[in-house]
KOLDOMI-802077 format. One record per residue: x, y, z of N, C-alpha, C in turn; residue number from 1; chain; residue in three letters. Coordinates in steps of 0.001 Angstrom, whole numbers, plus 500000, padded with zeros to 6 digits. Example, Ala and Ser with C-alpha at 12.3 -4.5 7.8 and 13.67 -1.06 7.14 Angstrom:
R       nX       nY       nZ      caX      caY      caZ       cX       cY       cZ   vexvex   lofi   firo
R   513190   494310   507800   512300   495500   507800   513200   496700   507800        1      A    Ala
R   512850   497750   507080   513670   498940   507140   512900   500030   507870        2      A    Ser
***
This chain:
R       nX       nY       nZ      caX      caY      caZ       cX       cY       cZ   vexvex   lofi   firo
R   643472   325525   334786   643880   325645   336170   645131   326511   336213        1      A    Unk
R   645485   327377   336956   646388   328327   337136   646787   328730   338920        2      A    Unk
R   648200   328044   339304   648473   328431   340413   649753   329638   340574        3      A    Unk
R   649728   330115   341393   651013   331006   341812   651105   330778   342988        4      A    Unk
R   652062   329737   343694   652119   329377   345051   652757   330705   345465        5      A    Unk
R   653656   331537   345067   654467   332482   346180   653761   333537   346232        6      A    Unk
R   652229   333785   345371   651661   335009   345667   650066   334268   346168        7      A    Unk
R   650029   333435   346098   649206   332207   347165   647690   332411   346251        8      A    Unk
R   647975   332659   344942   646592   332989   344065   646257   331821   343639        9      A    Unk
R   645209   331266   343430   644383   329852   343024   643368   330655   341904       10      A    Unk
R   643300   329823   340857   642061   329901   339956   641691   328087   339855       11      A    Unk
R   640650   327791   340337   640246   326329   340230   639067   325922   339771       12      A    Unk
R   638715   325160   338926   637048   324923   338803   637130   323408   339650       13      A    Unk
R   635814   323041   339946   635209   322030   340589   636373   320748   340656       14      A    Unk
R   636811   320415   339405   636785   318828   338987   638962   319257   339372       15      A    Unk
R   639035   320859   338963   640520   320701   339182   640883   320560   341017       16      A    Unk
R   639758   321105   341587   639827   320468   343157   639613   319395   343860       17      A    Unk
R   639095   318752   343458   638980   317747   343468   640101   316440   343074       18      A    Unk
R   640812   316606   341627   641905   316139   341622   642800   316340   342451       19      A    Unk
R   643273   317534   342627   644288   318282   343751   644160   317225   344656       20      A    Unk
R   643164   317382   345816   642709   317168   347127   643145   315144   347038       21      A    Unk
R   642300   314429   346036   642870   313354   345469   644445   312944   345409       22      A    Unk
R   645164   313795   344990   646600   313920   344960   647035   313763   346209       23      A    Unk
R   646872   315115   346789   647549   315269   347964   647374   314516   348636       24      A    Unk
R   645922   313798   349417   645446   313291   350336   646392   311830   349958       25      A    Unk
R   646495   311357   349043   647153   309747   348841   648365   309783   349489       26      A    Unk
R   649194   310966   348475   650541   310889   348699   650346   310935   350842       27      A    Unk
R   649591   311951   351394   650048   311745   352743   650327   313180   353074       28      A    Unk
R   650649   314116   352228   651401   315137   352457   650616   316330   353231       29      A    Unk
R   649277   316719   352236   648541   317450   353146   647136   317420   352477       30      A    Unk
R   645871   317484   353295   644679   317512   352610   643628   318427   352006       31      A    Unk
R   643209   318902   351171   643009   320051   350477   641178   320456   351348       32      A    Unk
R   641386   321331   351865   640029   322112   352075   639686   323521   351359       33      A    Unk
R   638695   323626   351813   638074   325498   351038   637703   325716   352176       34      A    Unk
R   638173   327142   352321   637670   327723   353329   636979   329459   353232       35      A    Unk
R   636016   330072   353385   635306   331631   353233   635830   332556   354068       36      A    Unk
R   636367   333778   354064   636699   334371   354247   635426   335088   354283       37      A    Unk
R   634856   335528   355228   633433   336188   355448   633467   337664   355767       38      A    Unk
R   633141   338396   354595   633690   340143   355113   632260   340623   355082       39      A    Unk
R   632044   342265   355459   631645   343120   355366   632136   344391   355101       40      A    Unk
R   631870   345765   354979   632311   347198   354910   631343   347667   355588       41      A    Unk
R   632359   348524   356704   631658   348802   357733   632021   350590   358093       42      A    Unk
R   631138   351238   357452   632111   353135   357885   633133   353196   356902       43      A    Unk
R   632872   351886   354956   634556   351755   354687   635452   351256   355125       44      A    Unk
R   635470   350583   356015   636557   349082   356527   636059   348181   356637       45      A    Unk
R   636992   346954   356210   636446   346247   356424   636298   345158   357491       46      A    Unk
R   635384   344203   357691   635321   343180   358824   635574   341894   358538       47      A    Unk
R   635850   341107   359308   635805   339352   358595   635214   338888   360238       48      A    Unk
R   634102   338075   359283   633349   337151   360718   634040   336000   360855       49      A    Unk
R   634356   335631   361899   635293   334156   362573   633953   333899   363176       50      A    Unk
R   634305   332707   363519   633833   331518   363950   634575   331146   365137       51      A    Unk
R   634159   329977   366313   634380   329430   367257   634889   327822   366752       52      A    Unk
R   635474   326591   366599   635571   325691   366332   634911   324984   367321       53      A    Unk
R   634343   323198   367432   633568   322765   367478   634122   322547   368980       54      A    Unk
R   635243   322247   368278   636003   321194   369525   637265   322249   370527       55      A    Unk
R   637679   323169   370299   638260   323186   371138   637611   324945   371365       56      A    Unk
R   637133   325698   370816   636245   326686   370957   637877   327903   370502       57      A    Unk
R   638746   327689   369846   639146   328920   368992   638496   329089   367862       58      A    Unk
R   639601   330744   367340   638352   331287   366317   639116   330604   364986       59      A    Unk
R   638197   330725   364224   638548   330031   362901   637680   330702   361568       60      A    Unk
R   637752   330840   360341   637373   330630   359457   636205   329419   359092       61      A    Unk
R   635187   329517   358568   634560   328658   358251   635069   327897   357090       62      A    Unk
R   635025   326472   357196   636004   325695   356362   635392   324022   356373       63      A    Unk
R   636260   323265   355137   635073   322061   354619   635991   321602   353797       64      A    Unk
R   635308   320071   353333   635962   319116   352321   635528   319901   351073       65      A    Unk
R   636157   319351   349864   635705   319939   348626   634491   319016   348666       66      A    Unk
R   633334   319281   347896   632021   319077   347973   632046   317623   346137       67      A    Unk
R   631824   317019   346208   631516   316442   344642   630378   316871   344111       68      A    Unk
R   630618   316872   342838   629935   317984   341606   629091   319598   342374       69      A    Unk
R   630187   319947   343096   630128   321387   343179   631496   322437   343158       70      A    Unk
R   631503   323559   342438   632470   324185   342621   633222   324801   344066       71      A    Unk
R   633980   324847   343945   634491   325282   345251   633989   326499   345636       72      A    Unk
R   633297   327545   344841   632839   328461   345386   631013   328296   345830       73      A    Unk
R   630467   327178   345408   629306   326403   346152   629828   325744   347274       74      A    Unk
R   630827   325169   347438   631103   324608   348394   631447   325173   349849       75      A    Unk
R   632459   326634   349369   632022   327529   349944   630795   328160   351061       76      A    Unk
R   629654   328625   349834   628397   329419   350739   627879   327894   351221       77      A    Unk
R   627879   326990   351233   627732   325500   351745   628314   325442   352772       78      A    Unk
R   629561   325761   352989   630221   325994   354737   629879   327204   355429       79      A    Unk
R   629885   327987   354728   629565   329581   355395   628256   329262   356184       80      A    Unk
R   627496   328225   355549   625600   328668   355760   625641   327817   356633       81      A    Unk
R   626561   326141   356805   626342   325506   357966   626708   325923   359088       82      A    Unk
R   628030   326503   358599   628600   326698   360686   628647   328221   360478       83      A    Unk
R   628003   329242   359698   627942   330563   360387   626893   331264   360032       84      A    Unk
R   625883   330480   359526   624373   330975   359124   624431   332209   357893       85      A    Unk
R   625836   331892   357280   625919   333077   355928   625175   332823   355089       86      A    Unk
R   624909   333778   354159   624272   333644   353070   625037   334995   352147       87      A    Unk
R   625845   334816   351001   626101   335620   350661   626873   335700   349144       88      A    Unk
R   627660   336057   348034   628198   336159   347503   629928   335694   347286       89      A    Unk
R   629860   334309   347169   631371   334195   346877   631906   334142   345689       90      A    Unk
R   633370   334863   345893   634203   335424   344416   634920   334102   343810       91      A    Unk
R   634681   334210   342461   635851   332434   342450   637120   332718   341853       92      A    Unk
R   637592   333664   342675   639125   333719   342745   639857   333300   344287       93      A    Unk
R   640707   332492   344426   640906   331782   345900   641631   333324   346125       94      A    Unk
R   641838   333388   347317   642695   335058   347363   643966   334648   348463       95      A    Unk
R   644329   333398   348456   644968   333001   349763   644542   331469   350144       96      A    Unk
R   645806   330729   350778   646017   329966   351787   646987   329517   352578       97      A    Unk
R   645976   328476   353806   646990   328486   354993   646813   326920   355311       98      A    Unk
R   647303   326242   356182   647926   325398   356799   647913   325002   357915       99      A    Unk
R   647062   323966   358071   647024   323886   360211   646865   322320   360451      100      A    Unk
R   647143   321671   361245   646664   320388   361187   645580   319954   362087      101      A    Unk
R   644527   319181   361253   643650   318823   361623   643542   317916   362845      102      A    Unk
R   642778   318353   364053   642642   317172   365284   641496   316404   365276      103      A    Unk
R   641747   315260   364912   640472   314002   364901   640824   312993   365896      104      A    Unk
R   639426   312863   366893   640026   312057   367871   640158   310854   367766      105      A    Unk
R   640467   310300   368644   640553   308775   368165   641335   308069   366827      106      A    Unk
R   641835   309039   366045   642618   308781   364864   643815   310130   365157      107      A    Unk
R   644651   309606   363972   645911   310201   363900   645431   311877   363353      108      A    Unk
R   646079   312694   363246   646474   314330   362905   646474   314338   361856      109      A    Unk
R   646613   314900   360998   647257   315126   359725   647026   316401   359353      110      A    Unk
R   647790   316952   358386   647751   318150   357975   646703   318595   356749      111      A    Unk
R   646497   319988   356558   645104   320369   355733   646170   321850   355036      112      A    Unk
R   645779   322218   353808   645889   323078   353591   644525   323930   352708      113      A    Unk
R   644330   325176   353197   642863   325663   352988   643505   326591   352174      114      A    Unk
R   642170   326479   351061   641931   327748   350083   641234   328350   350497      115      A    Unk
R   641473   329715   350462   640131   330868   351150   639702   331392   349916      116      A    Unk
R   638711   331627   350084   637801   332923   349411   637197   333777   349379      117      A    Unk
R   637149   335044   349184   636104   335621   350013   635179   335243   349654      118      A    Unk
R   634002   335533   350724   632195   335610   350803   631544   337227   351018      119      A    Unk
R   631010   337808   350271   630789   338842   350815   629154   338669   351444      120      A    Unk
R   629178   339055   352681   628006   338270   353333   626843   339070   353490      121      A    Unk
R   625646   339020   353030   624675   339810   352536   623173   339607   353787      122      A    Unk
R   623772   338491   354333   622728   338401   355504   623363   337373   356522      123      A    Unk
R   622986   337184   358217   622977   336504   358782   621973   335891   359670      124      A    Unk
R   621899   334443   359554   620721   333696   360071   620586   333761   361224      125      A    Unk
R   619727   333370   362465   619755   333257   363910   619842   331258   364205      126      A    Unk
R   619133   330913   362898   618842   329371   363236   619950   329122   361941      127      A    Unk
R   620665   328143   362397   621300   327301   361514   621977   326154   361739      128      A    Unk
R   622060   325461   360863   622592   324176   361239   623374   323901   362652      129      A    Unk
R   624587   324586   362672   625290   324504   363667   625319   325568   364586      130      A    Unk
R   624497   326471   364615   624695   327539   365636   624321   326986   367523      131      A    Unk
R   624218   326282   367699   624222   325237   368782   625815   325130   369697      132      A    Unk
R   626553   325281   368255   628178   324856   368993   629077   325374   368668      133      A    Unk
R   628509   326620   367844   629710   327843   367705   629141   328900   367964      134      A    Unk
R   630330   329741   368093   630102   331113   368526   630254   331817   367084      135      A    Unk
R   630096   333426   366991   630196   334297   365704   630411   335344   366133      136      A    Unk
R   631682   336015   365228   632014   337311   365896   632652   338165   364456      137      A    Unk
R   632324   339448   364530   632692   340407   363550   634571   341176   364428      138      A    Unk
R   635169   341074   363266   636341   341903   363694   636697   342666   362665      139      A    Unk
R   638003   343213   363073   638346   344476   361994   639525   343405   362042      140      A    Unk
R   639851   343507   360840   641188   342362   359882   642237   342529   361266      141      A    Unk
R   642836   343475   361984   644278   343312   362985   643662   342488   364272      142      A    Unk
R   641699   342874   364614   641893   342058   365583   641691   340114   364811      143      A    Unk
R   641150   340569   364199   640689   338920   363758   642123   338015   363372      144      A    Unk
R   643051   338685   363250   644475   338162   362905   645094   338085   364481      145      A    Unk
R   644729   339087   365360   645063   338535   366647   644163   337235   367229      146      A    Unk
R   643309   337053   366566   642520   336051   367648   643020   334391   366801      147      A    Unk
R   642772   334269   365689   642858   333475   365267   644810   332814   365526      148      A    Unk
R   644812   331427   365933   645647   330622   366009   646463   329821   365193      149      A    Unk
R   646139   329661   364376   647333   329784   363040   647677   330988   362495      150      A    Unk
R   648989   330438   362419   650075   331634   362190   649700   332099   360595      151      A    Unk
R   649007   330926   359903   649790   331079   358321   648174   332254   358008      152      A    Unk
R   647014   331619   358414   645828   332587   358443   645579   333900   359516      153      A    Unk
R   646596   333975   360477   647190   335345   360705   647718   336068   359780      154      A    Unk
R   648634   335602   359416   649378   336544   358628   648466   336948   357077      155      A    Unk
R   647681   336256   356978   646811   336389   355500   645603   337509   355937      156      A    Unk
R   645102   337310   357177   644262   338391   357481   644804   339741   357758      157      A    Unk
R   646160   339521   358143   646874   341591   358354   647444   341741   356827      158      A    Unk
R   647730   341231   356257   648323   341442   354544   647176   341420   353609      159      A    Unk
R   646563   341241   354133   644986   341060   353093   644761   342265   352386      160      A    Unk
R   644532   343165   351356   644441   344432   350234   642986   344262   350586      161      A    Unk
R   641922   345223   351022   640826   344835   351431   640363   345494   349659      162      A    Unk
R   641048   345975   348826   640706   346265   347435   640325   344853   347199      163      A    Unk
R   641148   343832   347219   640834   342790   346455   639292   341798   347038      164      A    Unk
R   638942   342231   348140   637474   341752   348212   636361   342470   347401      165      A    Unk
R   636485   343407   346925   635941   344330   345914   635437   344035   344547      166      A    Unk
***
């Protein structure tokens, strides 16, 4: 396992996310998700598909609990395919994360911190699990950093090296 929190790089296999998420979640502090970073190259630039959230209809990243006995990069095309009908190639290098707190009703808040990854997305479905209650939208990295509502996955989508989805 190998972290660099100030350059926000993750190398994790399955069982080291899982501990993590274990950790954190006890202590209280914050709860560990994975989240896909869904690109394309488009004319040579690139795009990232957002998502709509369930509940309050901003855009978001597709994102999830760590999965048991799967790697985080299964766990991954496992969120991509429920709430954005992806199907595609994810890298298992985390390339980034961010920070938002989770709203569950009827229970208390708490905070999440997401590993992203990219997905490089090779097709999109019309039927899928959840396409019922989200929306899907292609942007170019400055608008998708304008739309999206956390600050910390703003700022990861305009600083993003679109080399490193490569």
């Amino acid at each position: 396992m190998w972290f660099n929190w100030d350059q926000n790089r993750y190398i994790l296999s399955g069982s080291d996310l899982r501990k993590i998420s274990s950790l954190v979640s006890t202590k209280g502090v914050a709860r560990i998700q994975i989240g896909a970073l869904c690109y394309r190259f488009t004319k040579g630039r690139p795009e990232y598909l957002l998502i709509t959230s369930r509940g309050t209809g901003r855009w978001i990243v597709p994102k999830g609990w760590p999965i048991d006995d799967k790697s985080p990069q299964d766990a991954v095309a496992e969120e991509a395919w429920e709430e954005a009908g992806v199907k595609g190639t994810v890298k298992d290098k985390c390339i980034g994360a961010f920070g938002y707190t989770k709203i569950v009703a009827g229970d208390q808040d708490f905070p999440c911190q997401v590993l992203l990854f990219p997905l490089k997305v090779k097709s999109l479905a019309q039927d899928y699990r959840e396409s019922a209650e989200r929306r899907r939208k292609w942007f170019r990295p400055k608008k998708a950093a304008a739309r999206v509502s956390d600050p910390e996955l703003a700022k990861l989508l305009r600083g993003l090296d679109p080399a490193t989805l490569l």
